[in-house]
SEDOLO-362113 format. One record per residue (C-alpha): z, y, x. Coordinates in steps of 0.05 Angstrom, whole numbers, plus 32768, in hexadecimal, padded with zeros to 4 digits. Example, Ala and Ser with C-alpha at 12.3 -4.5 7.8 and 13.67 -1.06 7.14 Angstrom:
// SEDOLO-362113
809C7FA680F6
808F7FEB8111
This chain:
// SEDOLO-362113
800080008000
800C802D803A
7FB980288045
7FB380468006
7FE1807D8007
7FB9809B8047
7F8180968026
7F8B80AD7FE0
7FAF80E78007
7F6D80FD8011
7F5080F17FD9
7F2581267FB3
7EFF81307F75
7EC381547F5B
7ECB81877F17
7EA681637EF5
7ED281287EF7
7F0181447EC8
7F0481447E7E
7F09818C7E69
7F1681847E23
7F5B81A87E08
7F8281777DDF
7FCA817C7DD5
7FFC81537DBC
800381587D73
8050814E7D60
807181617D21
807381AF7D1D
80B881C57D35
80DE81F37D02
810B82137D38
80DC821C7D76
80E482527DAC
80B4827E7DBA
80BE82827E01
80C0823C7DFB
808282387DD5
806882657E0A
807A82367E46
806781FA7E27
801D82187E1A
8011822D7E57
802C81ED7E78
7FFA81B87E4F
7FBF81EC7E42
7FA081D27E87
7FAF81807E74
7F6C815D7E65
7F69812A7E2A
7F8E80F07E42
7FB980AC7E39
7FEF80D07E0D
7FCB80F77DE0
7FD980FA7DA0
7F8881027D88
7F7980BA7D90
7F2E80AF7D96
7F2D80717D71
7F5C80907D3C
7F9D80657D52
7FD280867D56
800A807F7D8E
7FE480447DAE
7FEF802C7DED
7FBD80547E21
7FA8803A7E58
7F8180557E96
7F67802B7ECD
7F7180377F1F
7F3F80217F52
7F5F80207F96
7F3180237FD4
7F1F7FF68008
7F4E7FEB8038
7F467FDA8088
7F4F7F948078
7F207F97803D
7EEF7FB68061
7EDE7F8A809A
7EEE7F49806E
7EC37F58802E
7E947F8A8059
7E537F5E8048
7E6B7F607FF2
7E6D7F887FBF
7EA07F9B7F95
7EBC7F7B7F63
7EC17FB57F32
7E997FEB7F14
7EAB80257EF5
7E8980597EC9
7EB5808D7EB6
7E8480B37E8C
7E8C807D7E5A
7ED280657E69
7EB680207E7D
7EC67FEC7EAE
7E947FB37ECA
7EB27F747EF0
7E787F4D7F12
7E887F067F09
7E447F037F3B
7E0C7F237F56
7DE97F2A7F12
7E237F197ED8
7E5D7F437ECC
7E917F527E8F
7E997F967E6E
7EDB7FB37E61
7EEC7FF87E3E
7F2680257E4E
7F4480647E37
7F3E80807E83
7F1F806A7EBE
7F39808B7F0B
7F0B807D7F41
7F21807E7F8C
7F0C80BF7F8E
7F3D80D17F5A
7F7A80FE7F75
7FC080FC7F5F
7FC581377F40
7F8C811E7F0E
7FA980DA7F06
7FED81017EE7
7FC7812F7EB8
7FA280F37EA0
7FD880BB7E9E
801A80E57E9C
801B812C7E87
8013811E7E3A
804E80EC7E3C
8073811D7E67
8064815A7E31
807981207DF5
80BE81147E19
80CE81697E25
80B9816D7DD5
80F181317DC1
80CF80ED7DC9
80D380BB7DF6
809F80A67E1D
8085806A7E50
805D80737E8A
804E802D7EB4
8029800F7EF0
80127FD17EEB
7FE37FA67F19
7FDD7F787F54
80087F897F8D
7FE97FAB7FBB
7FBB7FD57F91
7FE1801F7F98
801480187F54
805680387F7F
8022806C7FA4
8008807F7F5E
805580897F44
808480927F7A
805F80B27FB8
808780F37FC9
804F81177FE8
807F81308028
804C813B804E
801081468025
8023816B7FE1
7FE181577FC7
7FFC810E7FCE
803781117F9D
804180D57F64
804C80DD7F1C
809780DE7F25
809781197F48
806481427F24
808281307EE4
80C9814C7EF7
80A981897F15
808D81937ECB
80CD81827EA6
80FA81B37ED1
80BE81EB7EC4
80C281E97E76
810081DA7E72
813F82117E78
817C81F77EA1
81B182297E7B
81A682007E3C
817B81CB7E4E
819281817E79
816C81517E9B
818C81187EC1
817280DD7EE1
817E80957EE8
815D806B7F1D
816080177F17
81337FDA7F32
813B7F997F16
81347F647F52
81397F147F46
81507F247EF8
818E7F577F08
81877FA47EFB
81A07FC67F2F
81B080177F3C
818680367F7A
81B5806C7F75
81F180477F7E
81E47FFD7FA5
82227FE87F94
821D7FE97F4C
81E77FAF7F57
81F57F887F12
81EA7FB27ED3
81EF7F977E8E
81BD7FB07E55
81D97FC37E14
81A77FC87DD9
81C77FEF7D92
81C87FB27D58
81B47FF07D26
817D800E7D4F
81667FDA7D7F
816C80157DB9
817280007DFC
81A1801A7E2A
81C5801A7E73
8209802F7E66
821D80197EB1
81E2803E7EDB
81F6807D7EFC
81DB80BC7ECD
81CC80FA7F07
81C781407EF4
817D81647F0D
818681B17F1B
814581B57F43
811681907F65
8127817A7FAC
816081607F93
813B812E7F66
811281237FA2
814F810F7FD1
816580DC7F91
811E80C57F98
812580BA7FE1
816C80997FD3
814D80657FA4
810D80547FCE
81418047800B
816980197FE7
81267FF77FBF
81147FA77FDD
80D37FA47FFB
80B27F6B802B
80747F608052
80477F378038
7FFA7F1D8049
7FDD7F548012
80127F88801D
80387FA48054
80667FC08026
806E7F947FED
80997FA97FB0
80C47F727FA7
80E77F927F64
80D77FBC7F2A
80F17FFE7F2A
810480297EEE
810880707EED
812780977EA9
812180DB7EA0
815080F97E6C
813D81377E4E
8171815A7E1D
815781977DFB
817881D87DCA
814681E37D96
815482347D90
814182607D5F
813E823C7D2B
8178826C7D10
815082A57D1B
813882B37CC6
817A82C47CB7
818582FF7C96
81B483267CB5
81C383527C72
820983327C5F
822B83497C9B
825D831F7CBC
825782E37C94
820D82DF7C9F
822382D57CF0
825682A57CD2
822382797CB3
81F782787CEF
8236826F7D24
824982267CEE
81FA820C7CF3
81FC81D97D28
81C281E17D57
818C81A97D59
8182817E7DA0
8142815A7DAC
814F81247DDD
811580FE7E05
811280D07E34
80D980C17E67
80DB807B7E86
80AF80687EC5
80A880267ED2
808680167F1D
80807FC97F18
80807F977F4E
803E7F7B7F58
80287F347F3E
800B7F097F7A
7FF47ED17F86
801E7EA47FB9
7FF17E7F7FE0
7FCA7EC87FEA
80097EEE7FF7
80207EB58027
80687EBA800F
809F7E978022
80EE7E848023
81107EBC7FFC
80C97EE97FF1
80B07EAD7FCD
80F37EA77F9D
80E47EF77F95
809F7EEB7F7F
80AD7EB57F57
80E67EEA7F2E
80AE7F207F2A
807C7EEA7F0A
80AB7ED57EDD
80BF7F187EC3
806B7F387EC5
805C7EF17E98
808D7F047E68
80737F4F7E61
802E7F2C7E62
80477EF87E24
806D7F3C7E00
80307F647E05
7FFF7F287DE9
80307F227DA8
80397F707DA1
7FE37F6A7DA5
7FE07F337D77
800F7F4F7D40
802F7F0C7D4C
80777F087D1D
80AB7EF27D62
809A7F177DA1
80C57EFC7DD9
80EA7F397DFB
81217F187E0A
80FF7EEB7E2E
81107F177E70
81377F5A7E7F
80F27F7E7E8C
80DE7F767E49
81237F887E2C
811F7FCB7E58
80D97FD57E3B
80EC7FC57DF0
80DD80177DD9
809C80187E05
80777FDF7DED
80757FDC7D9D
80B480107D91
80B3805F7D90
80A280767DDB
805880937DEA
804880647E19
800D80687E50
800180317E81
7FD280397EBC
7FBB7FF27EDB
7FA37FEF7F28
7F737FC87F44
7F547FB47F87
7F097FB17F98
7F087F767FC2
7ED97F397F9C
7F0D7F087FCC
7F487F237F8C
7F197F247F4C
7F457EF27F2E
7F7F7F1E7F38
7F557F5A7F25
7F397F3C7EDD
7F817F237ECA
7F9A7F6F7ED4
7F5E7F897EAD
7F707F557E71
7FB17F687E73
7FA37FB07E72
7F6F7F9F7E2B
7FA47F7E7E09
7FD47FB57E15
7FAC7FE77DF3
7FB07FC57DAF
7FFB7FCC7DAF
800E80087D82
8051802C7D7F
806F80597D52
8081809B7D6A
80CC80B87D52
80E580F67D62
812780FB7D7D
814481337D61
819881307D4A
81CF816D7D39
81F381867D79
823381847D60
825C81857DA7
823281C97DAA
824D81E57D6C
828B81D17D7A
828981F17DBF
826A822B7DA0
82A2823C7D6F
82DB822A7DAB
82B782697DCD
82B9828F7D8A
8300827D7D78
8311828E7DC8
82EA82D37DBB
831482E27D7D
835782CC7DA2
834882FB7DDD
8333832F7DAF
837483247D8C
839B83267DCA
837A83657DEA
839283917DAF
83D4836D7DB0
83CF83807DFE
83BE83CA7DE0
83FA83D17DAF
842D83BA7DE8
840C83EF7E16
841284217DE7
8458840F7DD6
8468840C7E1D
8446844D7E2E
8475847A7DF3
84AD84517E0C
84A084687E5B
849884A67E45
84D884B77E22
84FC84917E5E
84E884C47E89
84F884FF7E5F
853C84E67E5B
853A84D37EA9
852C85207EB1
8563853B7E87
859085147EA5
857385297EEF
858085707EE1
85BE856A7EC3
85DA85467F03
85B6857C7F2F
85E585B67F00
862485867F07
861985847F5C
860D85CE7F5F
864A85DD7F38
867185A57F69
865485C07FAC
867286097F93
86BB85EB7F86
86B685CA7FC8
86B2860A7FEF
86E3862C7FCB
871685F07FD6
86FE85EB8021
870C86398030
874D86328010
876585F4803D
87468618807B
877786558070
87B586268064
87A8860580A6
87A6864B80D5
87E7865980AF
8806861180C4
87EE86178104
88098659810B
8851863E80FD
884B86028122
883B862F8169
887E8657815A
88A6861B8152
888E85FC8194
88A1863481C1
88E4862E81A2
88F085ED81B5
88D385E681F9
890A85FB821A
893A85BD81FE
890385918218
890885978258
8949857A826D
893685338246
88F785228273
8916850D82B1
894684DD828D
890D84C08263
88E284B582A2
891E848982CC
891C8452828E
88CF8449828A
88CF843582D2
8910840282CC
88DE83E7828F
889D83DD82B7
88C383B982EC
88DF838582BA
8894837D82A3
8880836482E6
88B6833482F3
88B5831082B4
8862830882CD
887882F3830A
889882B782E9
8869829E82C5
8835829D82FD
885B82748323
8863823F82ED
881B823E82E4
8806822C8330
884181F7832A
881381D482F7
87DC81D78319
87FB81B78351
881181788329
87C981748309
87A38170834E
87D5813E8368
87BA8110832A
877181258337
877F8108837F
879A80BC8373
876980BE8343
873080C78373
8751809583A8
874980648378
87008075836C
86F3806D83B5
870C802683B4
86D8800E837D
86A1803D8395
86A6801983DA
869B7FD283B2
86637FE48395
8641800183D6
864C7FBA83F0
862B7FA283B1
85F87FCD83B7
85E47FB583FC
85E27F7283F0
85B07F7B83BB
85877FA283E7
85807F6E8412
85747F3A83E4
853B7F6F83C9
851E7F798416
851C7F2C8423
84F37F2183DE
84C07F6C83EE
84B47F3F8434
84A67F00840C
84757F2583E3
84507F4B8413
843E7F058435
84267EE383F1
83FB7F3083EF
83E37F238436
83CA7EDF8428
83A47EFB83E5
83847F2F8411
836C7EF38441
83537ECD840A
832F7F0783E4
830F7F248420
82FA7ED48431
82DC7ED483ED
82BC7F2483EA
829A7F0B8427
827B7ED3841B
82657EED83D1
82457F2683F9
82217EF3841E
820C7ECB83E8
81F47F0783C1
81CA7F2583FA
81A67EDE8403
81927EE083B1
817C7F2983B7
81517F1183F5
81397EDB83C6
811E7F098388
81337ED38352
810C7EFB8311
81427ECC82E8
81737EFA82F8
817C7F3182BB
81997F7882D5
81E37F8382CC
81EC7F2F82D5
81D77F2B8324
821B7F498344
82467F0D8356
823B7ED18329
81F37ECD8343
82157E8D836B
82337E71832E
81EC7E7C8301
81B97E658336
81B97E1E833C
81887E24837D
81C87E4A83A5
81DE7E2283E1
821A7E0283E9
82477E418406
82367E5E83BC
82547E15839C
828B7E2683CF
82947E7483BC
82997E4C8371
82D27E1A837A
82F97E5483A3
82F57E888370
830C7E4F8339
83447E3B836E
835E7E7C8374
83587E8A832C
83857E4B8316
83B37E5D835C
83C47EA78356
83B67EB08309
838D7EE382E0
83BF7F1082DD
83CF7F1F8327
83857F20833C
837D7F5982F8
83B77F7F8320
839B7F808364
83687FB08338
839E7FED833C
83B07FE18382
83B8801C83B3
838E7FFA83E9
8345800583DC
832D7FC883FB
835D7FA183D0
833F7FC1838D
82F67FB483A9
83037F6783AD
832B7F5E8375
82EF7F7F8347
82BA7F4F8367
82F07F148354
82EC7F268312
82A67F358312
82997EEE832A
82C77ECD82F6
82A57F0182BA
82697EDB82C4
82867E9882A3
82807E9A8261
82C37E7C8256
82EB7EA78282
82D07EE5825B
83007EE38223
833C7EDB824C
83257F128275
83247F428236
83637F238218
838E7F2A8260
83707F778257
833C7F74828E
83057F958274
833D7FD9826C
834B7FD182B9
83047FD782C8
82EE8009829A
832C802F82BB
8308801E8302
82CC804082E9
82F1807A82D2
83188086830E
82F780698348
82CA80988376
82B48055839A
82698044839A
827A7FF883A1
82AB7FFB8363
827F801C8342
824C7FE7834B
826F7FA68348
829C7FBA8303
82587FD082EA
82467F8A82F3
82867F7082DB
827C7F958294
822E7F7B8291
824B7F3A8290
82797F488262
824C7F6C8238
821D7F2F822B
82587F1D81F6
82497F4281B3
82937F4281A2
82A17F6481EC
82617F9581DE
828B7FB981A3
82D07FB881CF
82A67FD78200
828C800C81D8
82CC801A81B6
82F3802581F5
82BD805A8200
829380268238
82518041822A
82698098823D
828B80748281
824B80568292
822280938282
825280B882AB
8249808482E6
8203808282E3
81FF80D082E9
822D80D28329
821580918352
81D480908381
81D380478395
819B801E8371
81C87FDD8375
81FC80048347
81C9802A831A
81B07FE08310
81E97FC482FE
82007FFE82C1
81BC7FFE82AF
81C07FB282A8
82027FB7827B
81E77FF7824D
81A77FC2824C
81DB7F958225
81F67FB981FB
81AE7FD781DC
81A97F9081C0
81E67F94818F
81C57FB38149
82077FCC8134
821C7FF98178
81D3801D816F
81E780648151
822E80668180
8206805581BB
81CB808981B5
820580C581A3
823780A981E5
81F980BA8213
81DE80728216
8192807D821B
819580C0823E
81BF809D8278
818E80628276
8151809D827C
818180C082B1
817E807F82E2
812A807D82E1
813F80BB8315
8148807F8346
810080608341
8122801B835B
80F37FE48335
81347FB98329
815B7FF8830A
8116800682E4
81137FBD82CE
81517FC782AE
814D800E8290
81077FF58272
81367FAA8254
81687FDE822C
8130800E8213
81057FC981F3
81507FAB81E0
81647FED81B4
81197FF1819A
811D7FA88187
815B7FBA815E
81397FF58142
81007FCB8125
81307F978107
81567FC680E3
811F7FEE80C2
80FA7FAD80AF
81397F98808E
813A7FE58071
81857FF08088
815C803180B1
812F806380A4
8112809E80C8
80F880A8810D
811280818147
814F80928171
811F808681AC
80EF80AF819B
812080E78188
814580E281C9
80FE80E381ED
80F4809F8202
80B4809D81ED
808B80C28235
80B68097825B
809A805B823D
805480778240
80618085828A
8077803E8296
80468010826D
80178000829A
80437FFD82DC
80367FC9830E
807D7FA48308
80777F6A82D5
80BA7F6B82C0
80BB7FB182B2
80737FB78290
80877F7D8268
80C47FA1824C
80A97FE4823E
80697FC18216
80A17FA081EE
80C27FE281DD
807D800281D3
806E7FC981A5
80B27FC78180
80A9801B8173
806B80168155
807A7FDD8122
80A1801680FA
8062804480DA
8085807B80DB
8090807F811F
8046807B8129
802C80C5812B
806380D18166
8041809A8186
7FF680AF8180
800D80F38193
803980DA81D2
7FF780B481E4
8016806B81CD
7FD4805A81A5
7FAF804E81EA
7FED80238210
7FF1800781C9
7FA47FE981C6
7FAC7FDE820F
7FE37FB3820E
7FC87F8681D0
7F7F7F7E81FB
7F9A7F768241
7FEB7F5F823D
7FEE7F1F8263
80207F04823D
80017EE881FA
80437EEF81C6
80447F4381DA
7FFD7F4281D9
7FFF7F26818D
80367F568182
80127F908193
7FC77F788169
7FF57F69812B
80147FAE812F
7FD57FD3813F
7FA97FA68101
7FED7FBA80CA
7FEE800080DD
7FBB803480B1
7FD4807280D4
7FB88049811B
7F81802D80F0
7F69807380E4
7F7380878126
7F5180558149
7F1D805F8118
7F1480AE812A
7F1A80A1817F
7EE280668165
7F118033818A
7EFB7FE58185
7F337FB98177
């Protein structure tokens, strides 16, 4: 289907093409219509050309299933398979007929009520097949449009395509909301959405995947149908109808299959609900009684018209041993038979007038109950294929399509009393008439409180001035009394200055007396002082003569406890000399070991063993290579020895000692021991992998750096140790290691462990936003072909990853690679003369361009060339398969090898 869409994009058609006739839909005249309303509503279906859903029926049935018929073109595969026959089909739109050549000079005659070439655009496939329904639904009824045809033949392109790129390009579903939210008015107006797919017999919401089981309820009175459990959103505008739309597609099943890359494998089921105020319908009134005129009018409840518009974009039949499906496809297109025969057999009764049609039969045809036989406009457009290799296919869709348009509905109007309206209206009345009330109750206490304010401050100003009358007449009384006192004390004073000279003279002979017994009184004071300092410094004598045997006897058990003391020294000296000789012999023995796995690993780098994956070779290469000599069976049996002698514990220890050299041979220890696969969980459990990601952290040692890279990359093969290692925060340590070293040993080993951990699907987003591929494109600084080998093993890895998860549709959008700009380096690297690197990056390159919509990056980046070069001349025959398969499935390359006129 994606063949189609690019080239309907570009689809065009001539004026003449189009029917120009005017007819409307003729509805029951409305007896409360809108003029702007009216307005609208003309100037939105004036420019509709007589179509499916018109109401003028040229063979004078009313509300009869239309139908209109869809040729898709040839597509890439078509046209070098049926490139020496015709095809199968012939239409004549000037009379609304259809030929199917049974052969070269026999063919069967079909009429329709609209035939739509290839040529035909989008836009005139909606104003034929849609827009009447569309303008039925905004006027109260419900309406039906469906897709229906062989999959592969363009029925989700016709309905669903979004037209992101190309406006021109946009489905039915999208055009028809941009018409509903232009006529309709979102103050008093609603329209919601509900967006379902029924897959293997369950109806399930697109807009909420977890809801995935919802029951149908059908009204015993009315026989409506209805999905009480689907989510019901709210549309305010446009792109947020498109993001729902986007929502739904993501979460839609789809699988590649021999006649489509992109096969539907449900049905999915848009409805549209429109609820609309029928104003002015109140607007005859006369007005002459006054207020109980307006009473009358405010107690008419308003009308609502409610329709609903339901697109159904159903799977396509197929044929199994053409489709070539298989496993769980094939139990999928055995559900979507099963459900499109059941239509078929509801369609054939509703056709026949037969007494029992079968719509219970399946939950498609329950779903469908109002649009085949009940009170929806209905219009159905059927696509078909030009290929003679699918006429069998093609004629049952065309029969299927002629029996349709015999079924007749009967058009109701959905029209009911908004009574929640009224009542809201008359809550805003009856809240008008309260706040009315309480504004002039507001007013009274104002008033009140105004006369009240006023004659508090006339009272507040008599009683001001009468206070300022009573101080005046205080201050006055105050002076006189204070002159009066003033002149009684200059008479006192007078008096008092006679009576002293007077008695001066008898004075005088009493001071010399008075001053002999003050002295005799001070003395006394000091001797009594006297005495009771000496009493106190006789206490304090007797207390410091405790203080003193108390601190003898102190000495006596302080000197015990010296002796104590020194005995356990000694005991601790004898056991820190016992231990330094059990260190000294681990030094011996790890330096022994350090050397001869130095040895061993120069000798297999001599060697060039390809078997050997980056961030594996530090090490363990003696333990993996069953070609080592015997001094790497040796190096074996005396890293086990030691292991079961000294313990993992001690030897993770030696990792924090102060000696340097110590640290540097205990990491290559563990290194060696990482590379077992059963000594890799005790490792993590005894908290090894901490210790080294604490080397890396801390360590300014090249040789650290290298062999606890090498350590992790063997850890890292583990998928349970690849999320430990990215939750500790692994992946930023190694990006910060690779930044700082220079060796190409070390950059090979962290590229070899990053290498590992691109292969885990879930660590993808953490590991691109930690720095992951920028450190990996960071190391090609080093131009080593081992450290290349490896950078090129993580970039195909993550790619690899990327593929599997948008086939499975768990991701969408462009790739992380290609974002993080990935894609020159690959370019730069595709054609290089080291196998093992050319090999990865054409993997990579492959794995990018299995995605389509990675594939105009590509082209652009100059992909499409190492692309075609790589399925012509890889010399390895499953990439070079890879790469044809991807090229031959891909219509954007299609068309692009077409314009460079590339052979392939």
């Amino acid at each position: 289907m994606a063949t189609t869409a690019s080239i309907y994009r570009n689809g065009n058609y001539s004026k003449n093409s189009l029917i120009t006739n005017n007819n409307k839909v003729e509805r029951p005249p409305s007896v409360n219509s809108n003029p702007k309303n009216s307005l609208k509503s003309k100037s939105l279906r004036k420019s509709a050309p007589a179509a499916l859903g018109a109401a003028k029926d040229d063979t004078g049935v009313p509300g009869r299933v239309r139908v209109a018929v869809r040729l898709r073109p040839r597509n890439a595969e078509e046209m070098v398979a049926d490139a020496d026959f015709a095809d199968c089909v012939e239409l004549q739109p000037e009379v609304k007929r259809l030929k199917l050549r049974k052969n070269n000079w026999d063919s069967d005659t079909y009429e329709f009520d609209e035939l739509l070439t290839e040529f035909a655009s989008q836009k005139r496939v909606y104003e034929v097949v849609a827009k009447p329904v569309v303008e039925s639904v905004l006027d109260g009824y419900n309406g039906t449009v469906m897709a229906y045809g062989q999959t592969g033949t363009g029925k989700t392109y016709t309905l669903g395509r979004l037209g992101e790129e190309d406006t021109a390009a946009r489905g039915i579903m999208v055009r028809a909301m941009e018409d509903i939210l232009a006529d309709v008015s979102l103050e008093t107006d609603s329209v919601s959405i509900s967006y379902l797919q029924l897959y293997m017999e369950t109806i399930q919401d697109l807009l909420n995947p977890t809801n995935d089981n919802i029951s149908i309820v059908e009204d015993p009175k009315s026989g409506d149908v209805s999905l009480p459990g689907a989510s019901l959103v709210e549309i305010r505008n446009q792109q947020s109808f498109l993001e729902l739309l986007r929502l739904g597609e993501a979460h839609r099943f789809a699988a590649n299959t021999k006649l489509n890359a992109e096969s539907s494998r449900s049905h999915a089921i848009l409805m549209v609900h429109v609820k609309r105020s029928v104003r002015g319908r109140d607007s005859d009134l006369s007005s002459e009684n006054g207020n109980s005129s307006r009473m009358v009018k405010i107690l008419k409840p308003p009308i609502v018209r409610k329709g609903k518009l339901v697109i159904v974009d159903l799977a396509g039949s197929e044929r199994i041993d053409k489709s070539g499906s298989e496993g769980h496809t094939l139990e999928e297109a055995k559900s979507i038979n099963l459900s499109l025969s059941a239509l078929g057999k509801c369609i054939n009764a509703l056709a026949e007038n037969s007494a029992h049609v079968p719509v219970r039969d399946s939950k498609l045809t329950r779903l469908l109950r109002d649009s085949f036989g009940g009170t929806a406009r209905t219009s159905l457009v059927i696509t078909i294929g030009p290929s003679p290799r699918h006429r069998g296919e093609t004629a049952s869709t065309i029969m299927f399509g002629q029996r349709a348009m015999k079924v007749e509905n009967m058009l109701k109007l959905k029209e009911e009393f908004d009574y929640k309206s009224l009542s809201r209206r008359l809550d805003l009345q009856l809240d008008k008439f309260i706040a009315e009330h309480e504004r002039q109750q507001k007013a009274f206490e104002d008033e009140i409180e105004r006369v009240t304010m006023e004659a508090q401050n006339r009272i507040s100003e008599s009683e001001r001035n009468n206070a300022d009358a009573l101080e005046k007449e205080r201050t006055k009384y105050q002076k006189e009394y204070m002159e009066s006192i003033k002149k009684l004390e200059e008479k006192w004073m007078m008096n008092q200055q006679k009576h002293d000279e007077s008695s001066n003279a008898i004075s005088n002979g009493k001071d010399s007396r008075v001053a002999n017994m003050e002295e005799l009184a001070e003395m006394k004071k000091r001797l009594q002082k006297e005495t009771l300092l000496r009493k106190v410094a006789e206490g304090e004598v007797n207390i410091l003569k405790s203080q003193l045997a108390g601190l003898k006897k102190s000495e006596a058990s302080a000197k015990s406890d010296i002796s104590k003391l020194q005995k356990m020294l000694e005991d601790e000296a004898r056991q820190k000399e016992k231990l330094e000789g059990e260190i000294a012999t681990l030094q011996s023995q790890l330096l022994q070991i350090s050397f001869e796995a130095d040895e061993t690993a120069r000798r297999i780098d001599k060697g060039g063993s390809e078997e050997v994956l980056g961030g594996l070779d530090s090490l363990m290469l003696q333990v993996r290579q069953p070609q080592i000599n015997d001094s790497g069976n040796g190096e074996k049996a005396s890293i086990a020895k030691l292991f079961e002698q000294v313990g993992l514990q001690k030897i993770l220890s030696l990792l924090e000692a102060e000696d340097a050299d110590v640290r540097i041979h205990a990491v290559k220890v563990v290194a060696n021991l990482a590379a077992e696969e059963t000594n890799q969980e005790k490792i993590v459990e005894a908290g090894g992998l901490n210790s080294l990601l604490t080397l890396l952290r801390s360590s300014e040692d090249e040789t650290i750096y290298r062999v606890a890279a090498g350590a992790i990359a063997n850890l890292a093969m583990n998928e349970t140790n690849q999320e430990l290692i990215m939750a500790q925060g692994g992946i930023r340590l190694l990006s910060m290691t690779a930044g700082n070293a220079e060796d190409p040993q070390t950059l090979r080993m962290i590229a070899g462990a990053i290498a590992n951990l691109c292969g885990n699907d879930k660590l993808q987003m953490k590991l691109r936003s930690e720095g992951g591929i920028k450190a990996l494109l960071g190391m090609d600084r080093c131009r080593h072909p081992d450290v290349l080998a490896q950078v090129a093993r993580g970039i195909a890895n993550f790619a690899k990853c990327e593929s599997r998860a948008s086939t499975q549709g768990t991701k969408t959008g462009k790739s992380l690679l290609i974002e993080d700009g990935v894609l020159p380096w690959i370019v730069q690297n595709a054609n290089s003369e080291a196998s093992q690197i050319r090999h990865h990056v054409e993997l990579a390159l492959c794995h990018l361009a299995q995605h389509e919509v990675n594939a105009r990056d590509m082209i652009s980046g100059g992909a499409l060339w190492e692309l075609v070069r790589v399925s012509r001349d890889c010399l390895r025959e499953d990439i070079r398969t890879l790469a044809h398969r991807t090229l031959t499935s891909s219509p954007i390359f299609q068309a692009e090898m077409r314009r460079l006129r590339i052979d392939h």
